[in-house]
N, C-alpha and C positions, 0 to 999 in steps of 0.2 A: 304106402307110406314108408321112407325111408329110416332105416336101423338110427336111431342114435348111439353109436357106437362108444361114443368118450364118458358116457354114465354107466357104463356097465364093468362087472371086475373079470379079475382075468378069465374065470372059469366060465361065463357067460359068454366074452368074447370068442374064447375056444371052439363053443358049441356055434357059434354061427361061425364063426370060418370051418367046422366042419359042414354043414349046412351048403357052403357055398362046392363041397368036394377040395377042401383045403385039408394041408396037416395041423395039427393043434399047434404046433410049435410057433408056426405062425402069429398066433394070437397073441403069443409072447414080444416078437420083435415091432408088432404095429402098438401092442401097450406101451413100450417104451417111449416109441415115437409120440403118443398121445402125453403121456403121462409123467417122462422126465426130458425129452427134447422140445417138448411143445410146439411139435408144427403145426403148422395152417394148410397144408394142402396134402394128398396122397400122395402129388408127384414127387414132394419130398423122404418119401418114405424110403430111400436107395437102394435099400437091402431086400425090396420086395420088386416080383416080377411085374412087367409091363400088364400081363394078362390077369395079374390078381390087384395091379390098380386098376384096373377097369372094372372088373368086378364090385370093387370097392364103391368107386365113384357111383357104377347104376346103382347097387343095393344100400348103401350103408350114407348115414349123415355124419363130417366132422365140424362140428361145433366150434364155432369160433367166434371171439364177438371181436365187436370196431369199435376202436377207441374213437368218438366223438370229439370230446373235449377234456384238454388234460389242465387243471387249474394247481402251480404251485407256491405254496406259501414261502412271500419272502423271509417271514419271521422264523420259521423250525422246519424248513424242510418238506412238511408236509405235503402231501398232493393229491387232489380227490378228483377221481376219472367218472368222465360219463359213455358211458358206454353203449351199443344200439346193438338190440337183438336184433336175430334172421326177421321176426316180423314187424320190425317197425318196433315195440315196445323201445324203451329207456331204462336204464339203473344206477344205482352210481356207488362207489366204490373209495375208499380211501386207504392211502398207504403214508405211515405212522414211524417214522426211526425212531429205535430207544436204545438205551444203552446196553438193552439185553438182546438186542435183535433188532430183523425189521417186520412191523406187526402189518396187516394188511385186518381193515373191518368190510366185509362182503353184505352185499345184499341175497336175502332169502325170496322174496316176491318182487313182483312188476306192482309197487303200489300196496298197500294194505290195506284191511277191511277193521283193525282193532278201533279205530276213531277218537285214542289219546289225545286228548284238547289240545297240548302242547308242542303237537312235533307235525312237522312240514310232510313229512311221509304218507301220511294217511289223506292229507286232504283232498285226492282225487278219488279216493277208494280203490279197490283190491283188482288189477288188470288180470293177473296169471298168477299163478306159481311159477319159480325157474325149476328146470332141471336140476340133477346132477352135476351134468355137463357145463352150464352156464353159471353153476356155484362157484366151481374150481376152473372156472375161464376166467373169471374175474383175479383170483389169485396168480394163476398162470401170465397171463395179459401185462401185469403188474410187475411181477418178476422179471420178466422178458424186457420189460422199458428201462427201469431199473437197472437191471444187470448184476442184480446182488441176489442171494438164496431168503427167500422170507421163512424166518423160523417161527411165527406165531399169528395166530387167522382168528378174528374174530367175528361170529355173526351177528350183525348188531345194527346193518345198514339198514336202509329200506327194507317194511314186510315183518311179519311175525314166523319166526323159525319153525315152531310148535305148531303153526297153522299151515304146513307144508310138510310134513312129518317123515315121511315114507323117504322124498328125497331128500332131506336132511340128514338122515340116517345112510344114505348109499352114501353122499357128499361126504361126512365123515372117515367112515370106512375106505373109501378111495383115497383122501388126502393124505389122508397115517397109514394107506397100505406101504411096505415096505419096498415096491418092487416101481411104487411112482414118488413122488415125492417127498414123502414120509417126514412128514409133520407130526411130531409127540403127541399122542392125543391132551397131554396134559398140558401143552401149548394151544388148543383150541377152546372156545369160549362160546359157549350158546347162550343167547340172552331171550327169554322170551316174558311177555306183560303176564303171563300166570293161567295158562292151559293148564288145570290140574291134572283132566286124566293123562294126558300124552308126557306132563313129566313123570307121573308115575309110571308111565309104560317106557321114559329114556330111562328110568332110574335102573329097570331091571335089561338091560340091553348090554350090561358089561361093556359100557366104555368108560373110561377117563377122563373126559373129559371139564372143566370148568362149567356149573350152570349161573347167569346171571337170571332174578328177577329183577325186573323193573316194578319196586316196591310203589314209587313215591308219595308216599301219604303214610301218614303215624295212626290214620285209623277209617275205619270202613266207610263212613260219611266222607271222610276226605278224599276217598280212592276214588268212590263213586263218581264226585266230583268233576273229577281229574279222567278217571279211565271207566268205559263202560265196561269191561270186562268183568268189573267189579256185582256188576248185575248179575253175572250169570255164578260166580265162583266168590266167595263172600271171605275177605282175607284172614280169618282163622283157618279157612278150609284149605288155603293157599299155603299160611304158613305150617298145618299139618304137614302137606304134599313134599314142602322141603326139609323136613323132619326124615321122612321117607326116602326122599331120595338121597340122604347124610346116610342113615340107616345100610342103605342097599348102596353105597358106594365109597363111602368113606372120604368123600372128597368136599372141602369146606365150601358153604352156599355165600354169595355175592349179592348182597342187593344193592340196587342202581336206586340211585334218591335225589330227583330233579328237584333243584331247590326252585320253586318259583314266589318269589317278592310279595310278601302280606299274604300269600296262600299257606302255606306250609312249612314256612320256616321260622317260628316262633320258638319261645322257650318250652313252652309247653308242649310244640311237636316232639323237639329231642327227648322231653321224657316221657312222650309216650311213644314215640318211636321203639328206645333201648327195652322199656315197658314188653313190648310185643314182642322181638328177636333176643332178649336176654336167655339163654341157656342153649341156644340155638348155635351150633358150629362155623360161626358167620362171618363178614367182611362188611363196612356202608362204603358205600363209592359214593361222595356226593358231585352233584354235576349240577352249577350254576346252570339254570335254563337257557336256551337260547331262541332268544326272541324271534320271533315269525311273524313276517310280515300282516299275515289274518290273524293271529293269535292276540289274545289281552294281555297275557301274561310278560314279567317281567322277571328281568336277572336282580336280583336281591343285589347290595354291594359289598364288597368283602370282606369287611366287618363283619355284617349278620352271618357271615357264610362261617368263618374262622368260628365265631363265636358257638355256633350251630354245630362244629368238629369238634369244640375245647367241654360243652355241655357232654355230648356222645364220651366222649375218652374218659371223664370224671365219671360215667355212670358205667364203665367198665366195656363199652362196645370198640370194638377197632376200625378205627374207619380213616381214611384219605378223602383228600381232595381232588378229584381229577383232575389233572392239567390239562388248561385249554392248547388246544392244537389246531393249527390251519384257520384262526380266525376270520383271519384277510381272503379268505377264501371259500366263503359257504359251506362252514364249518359243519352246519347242522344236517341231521340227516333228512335227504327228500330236495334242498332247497334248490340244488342244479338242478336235479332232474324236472322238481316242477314249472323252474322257469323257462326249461326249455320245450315243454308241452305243451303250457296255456299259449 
């Protein structure tokens, strides 16, 4: 089986170009090519001999993915990529201008296994984990079409982060290394539906990064509801975990809160919502649902939504409203890639 080469950091690379009877130096000028020219093939590699791309080519895999389908919104610019791994899988990828940057949301899995009522993503269940390589391909990919530098990466597309763990942790470290494209850590944003132990094991990993939960429900009947994960990690024990990870990081916690229509967005959600997160070092993201063709659920209208932000802000919680983006474009996460499987 061949090396994948573009998930590993410099010091790794090194030891197999020495492996191959190479100098370490080497591992320097082919990271570069991997990691801030982003080529597609060895024979671009210029600076390297005919006899160590062949080496390359028999031993080592460069990871690359194909852009399938590129969908741009007329409205904001937005544009969400489908993309086809080496084997045949799918994922899909959005890229977001704002006035601070250009944000790019990646997917972490081929498909997910969490089974959220509400989101397009899960409904084939859980194909792969991606790599490393295939994390920061979809950023790369994206850049490259673009033509502009993406200063901020969210994980948040297809797949649960926390349920991929090991390469999510390489995928960070690579993106913010300094020597590839070096992304702030405190410009990346992991979102996961609430893996206790693996956020208490990102909490203590000394990075920077943003952690989103995906709370949506003001209480443990409600979560249940809504997300089965809630079976296995009971939302007291959840909002312990990001007590912890504030604790061991100092870095303020985000929770995501899908408002969906006669579910969860009543008066009485907000204050039992604030109820739960009061002293907690926080942010609410609320995110009108977005409707899915199998799902029941509906987007509340923006009245209830407004009204739902104005209750939060008087009981002292800080919260926004996410701006919709790419609507005219299968906005939601999953919805291209699952139309283009079934």
């Amino acid at each position: 089986m061949k090396q994948d080469i573009k998930s590993l950091n410099q010091k790794e690379l090194e030891e197999v170009l020495l492996s191959m009877g190479e100098k370490p130096f080497r591992a320097r000028q082919i990271y570069q090519w991997m990691h801030v020219k982003h080529v597609t093939t060895f024979d671009e590699m210029t600076n390297l001999s005919a006899g160590l791309k062949e080496k390359l080519k028999e031993n080592c895999e460069l990871t690359v993915l194909k852009q399938q389908i590129v969908q741009r919104s007329k409205l904001d610019g937005t544009a969400k990529y489908l993309f086809a791994l080496s084997d045949g899988n799918m994922i899909e990828s959005v890229y977001m201008k704002y006035k601070h940057g250009n944000s790019v949301c990646i997917s972490s899995q081929a498909g997910c296994r969490m089974g959220c009522r509400f989101c397009a993503s899960t409904l084939g269940g859980l194909a792969r984990n991606l790599s490393p390589a295939e994390m920061l391909e979809q950023v790369y990919r994206i850049q490259e079409d673009i033509g502009a530098r993406i200063s901020h990466v969210v994980v948040m597309g297809t797949g649960e982060p926390l349920d991929n763990y090991d390469n999510l942790l390489k995928f960070i470290r690579l993106i913010s290394d300094e020597h590839g494209l070096n992304i702030s850590q405190r410009n990346l944003t992991v979102s996961t539906c609430g893996i206790v132990p693996n956020m208490i094991r990102l909490a203590g990993e000394g990075l920077q990064i943003t952690l989103a939960i995906s709370l949506h429900a003001s209480s443990q009947e409600k979560r249940l509801a809504l997300m089965p994960i809630a079976n296995k990690y009971e939302i007291h024990e959840l909002l312990d975990a990001c007590k912890e990870y504030f604790a061991q990081t100092g870095r303020r916690i985000t929770f995501e809160y899908s408002l969906v229509g006669g579910v969860n967005d009543t008066a009485q959600d907000a204050r039992q919502l604030a109820g739960l997160i009061r002293g907690l070092n926080c942010h609410v993201n609320l995110i009108p649902v977005n409707p899915i063709e199998e799902g029941r659920y509906v987007q509340p209208d923006t009245k209830t939504v407004m009204d739902f932000k104005d209750r939060l802000e008087k009981l002292g919680i800080t919260v926004t409203v996410r701006r919709e983006m790419g609507r005219d474009i299968d906005g939601a996460c999953g919805q291209l890639r699952r139309r283009q499987i079934l």
